[in-house]
N, C-alpha and C positions, 0 to 999 in steps of 0.2 A: 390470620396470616399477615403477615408485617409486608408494609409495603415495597421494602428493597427486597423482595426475596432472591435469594440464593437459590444458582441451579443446579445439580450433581449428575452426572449422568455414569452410568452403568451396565456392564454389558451382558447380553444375553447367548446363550451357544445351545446350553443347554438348560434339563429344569426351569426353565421359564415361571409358572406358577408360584416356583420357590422366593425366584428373584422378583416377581412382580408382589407378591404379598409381602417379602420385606421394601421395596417402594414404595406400596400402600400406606404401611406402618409411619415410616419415616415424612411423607409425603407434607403432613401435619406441621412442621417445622420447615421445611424448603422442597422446591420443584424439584424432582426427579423425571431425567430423562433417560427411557430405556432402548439402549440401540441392540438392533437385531436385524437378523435375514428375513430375506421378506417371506410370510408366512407360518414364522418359528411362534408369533403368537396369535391363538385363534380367536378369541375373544377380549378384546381390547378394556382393559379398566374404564371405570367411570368417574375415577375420581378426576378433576379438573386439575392435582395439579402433580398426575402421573403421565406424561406423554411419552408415545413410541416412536422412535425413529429407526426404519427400517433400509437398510443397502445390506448389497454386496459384501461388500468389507466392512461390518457393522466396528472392527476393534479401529480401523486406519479412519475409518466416521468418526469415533466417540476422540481419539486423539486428534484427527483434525479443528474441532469444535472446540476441546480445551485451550488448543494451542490459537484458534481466534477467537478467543473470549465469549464464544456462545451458551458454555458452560462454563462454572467458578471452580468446579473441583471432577474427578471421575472415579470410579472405581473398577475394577476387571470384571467383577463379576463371577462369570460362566464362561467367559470367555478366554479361548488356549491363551496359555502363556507365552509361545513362540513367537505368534507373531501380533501380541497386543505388543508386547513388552518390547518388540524389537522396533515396531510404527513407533514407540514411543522417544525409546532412543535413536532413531533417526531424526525425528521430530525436533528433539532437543539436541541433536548435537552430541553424544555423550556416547560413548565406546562399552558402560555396564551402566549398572543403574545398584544404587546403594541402599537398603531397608533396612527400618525397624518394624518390628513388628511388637504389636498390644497386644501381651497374652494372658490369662486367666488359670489357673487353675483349678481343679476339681473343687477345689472350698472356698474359692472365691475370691482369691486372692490374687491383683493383676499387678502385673510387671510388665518392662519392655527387655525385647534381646535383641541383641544383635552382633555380627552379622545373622543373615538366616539365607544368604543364598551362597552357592559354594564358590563363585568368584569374588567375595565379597569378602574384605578387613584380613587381607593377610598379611600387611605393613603396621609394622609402627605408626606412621605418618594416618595412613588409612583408619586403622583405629581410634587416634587423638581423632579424626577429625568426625567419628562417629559418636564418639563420647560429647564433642560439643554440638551437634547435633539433637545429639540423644536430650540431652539435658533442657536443653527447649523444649521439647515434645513433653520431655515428661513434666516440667511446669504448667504447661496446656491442662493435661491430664488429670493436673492435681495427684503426682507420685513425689515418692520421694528424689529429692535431688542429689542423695549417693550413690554411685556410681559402682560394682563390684564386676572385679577382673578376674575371671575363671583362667585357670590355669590345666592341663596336663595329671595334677597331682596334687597331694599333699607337702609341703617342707624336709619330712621326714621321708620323702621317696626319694631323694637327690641322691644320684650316683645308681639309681636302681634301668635307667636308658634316658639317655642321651635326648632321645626327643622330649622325653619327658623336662630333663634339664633347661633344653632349650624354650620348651614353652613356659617354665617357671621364672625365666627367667626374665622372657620377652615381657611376661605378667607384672611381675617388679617394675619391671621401666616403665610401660605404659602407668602403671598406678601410679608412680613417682613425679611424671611428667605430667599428669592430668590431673595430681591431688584425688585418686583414687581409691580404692582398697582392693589389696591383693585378697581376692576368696578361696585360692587356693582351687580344688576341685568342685567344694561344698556347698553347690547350686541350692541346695535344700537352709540353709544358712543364711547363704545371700540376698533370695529375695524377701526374706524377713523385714530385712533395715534397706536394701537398694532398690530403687527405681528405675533406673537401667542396668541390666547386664551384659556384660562384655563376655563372648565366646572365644574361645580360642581362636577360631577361625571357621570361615565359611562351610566346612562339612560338617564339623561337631555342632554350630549354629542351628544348621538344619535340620539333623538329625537330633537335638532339644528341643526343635521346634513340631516335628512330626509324630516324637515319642508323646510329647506333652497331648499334642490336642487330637492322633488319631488312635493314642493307645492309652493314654490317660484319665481320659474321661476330662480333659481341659479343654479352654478356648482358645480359638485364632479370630480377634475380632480386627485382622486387617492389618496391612503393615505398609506403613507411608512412604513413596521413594523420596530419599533426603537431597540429592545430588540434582535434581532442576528445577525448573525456575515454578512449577507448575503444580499443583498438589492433585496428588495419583496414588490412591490404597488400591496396592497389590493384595491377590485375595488367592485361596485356595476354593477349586470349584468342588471339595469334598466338604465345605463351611455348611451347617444345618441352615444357615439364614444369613440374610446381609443387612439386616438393619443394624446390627453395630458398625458395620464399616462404614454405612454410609454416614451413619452419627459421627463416627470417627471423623469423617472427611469434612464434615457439617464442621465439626470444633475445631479445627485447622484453618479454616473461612474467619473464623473469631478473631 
C-alpha cells in the first residue's frame, strides 16, 4: 500500500454485504470509507483499510467529509438518490448537478453517455460544455477522443415531424461547434469509433442508459458529476457491485 494513500468513501442504505465486499475488493489500492446508519452493518470487516462510519444522515456525512477534505473522492453507493444528491448540491452551491456516465456493453465494449439524467443537456451551450468535459474523462479512461452526436433520426427522415427536424438539426450545430460527428440515430455505429456520446437530451440519455444496463445485459460502472469542484460517481443502487465505481473514482484521484 503506497504511502499517500487515497481515501473514497461510499454509502451504505442498503445491501450492505454487496457494498462492503466491493470495498473489500478495491481496498487493495486505496482507503475506503463506508458510511451508514448505525446498525445497517452487523459485522464489521477486518480488513485494516476498510472503515465504517456510522450517523444519522450517513449521505449529509459522507458529503460533509468530501467537502472538508477527509475523503479524496465519494460514491452513492446504496444510498437514495434524493437526498444524497440534493446534500451534495447544497454543499457545492449548484442548482443540478451534470453526469457522465461509464458504460459497458454486453460484449464488452465501454463508452461514455451523456447526458443521463433528465434535467441534464437540453442547451446548446449545456452540451458544448459536456462534450469538453466528456473529452477529459475519456482521456483518463483511455477512450477514444471522438465525440458522436445522436440525433432524433436518420437525414433521410427530415420533413417526416418537426421534432424530429429540430433535434437534427440542433445535432449539426453541436457537431459543427465542437468538431464533432453527427450519428444521426445510429447509437449501434457510434460507439464503434466514439468515446463519448452525446444524447439528444436528458430522457432519451436516460432511458439508453437504463435500457442498456437493466435490460441489455450491459454495465453502469458509475457516472462522475462534472459540474463541482469535488469528485462524486453517482451510482445506481440496482449496480450487481461497486468495485468499478470505486476504481472509477480511484482514476479521477490520478
Amino acid at each position: 500500500m503506497p504511502s499517500a494513500v487515497k481515501r473514497i468513501g461510499i454509502g451504505i442504505f442498503e445491501d450492505p454485504d454487496k457494498v462492503i465486499a466491493s470495498a473489500i475488493t478495491v481496498s487493495r489500492t486505496c482507503g475506503i470509507c463506508c458510511y451508514c446508519c448505525p446498525g445497517v452493518i452487523s459485522k464489521k470487516p477486518k480488513e485494516t483499510f476498510v472503515q465504517i462510519v456510522e450517523s444519522a444522515h450517513p449521505g449529509k456525512a459522507m458529503i460533509d467529509d468530501l467537502m472538508a477534505g477527509k475523503i479524496d473522492a465519494a460514491v452513492r453507493g446504496t444510498l437514495p438518490a434524493s437526498t444524497t444528491l440534493k446534500a451534495l448540491k447544497t454543499a457545492e452551491g449548484v442548482d443540478h448537478l451534470e453526469r457522465i456516465a461509464l458504460l459497458e456493453t454486453a460484449h464488452g465494449k465501454k463508452f461514455l453517455l451523456t447526458p443521463v439524467g433528465v434535467d441534464e443537456g437540453w442547451t446548446v451551450p449545456e452540451k458544448l460544455e459536456l462534450i469538453r468535459k466528456g473529452r477529459i474523462i475519456a482521456q483518463k479512461f483511455g477512450l477514444p477522443d471522438k465525440v458522436g452526436i445522436l440525433s432524433g433520426g436518420r437525414l433521410g427522415d427530415v420533413g417526416r415531424h418537426k421534432q424530429v427536424d429540430a433535434s437534427m438539426a440542433e445535432a449539426e450545430l453541436v457537431a459543427r461547434l465542437s468538431g464533432s460527428v453527427h450519428c444521426e440515430i445510429l447509437i449501434e455505429d457510434a460507439i464503434e469509433t466514439c468515446g463519448l456520446i452525446i444524447a439528444p437530451d436528458g430522457i432519451s440519455g436516460n432511458l439508453i442508459f437504463r435500457t442498456l444496463t437493466f435490460l441489455g445485459a450491459g454495465k453502469g460502472h458509475g457516472a462522475p458529476v462534472v459540474n463541482i469542484s469535488r469528485i462524486f460517481v453517482d451510482t445506481s443502487r440496482a449496480s450487481p457491485n461497486y468495485a468499478n465505481a470505486l476504481l472509477l473514482a480511484a482514476s479521477l484521484l490520478e
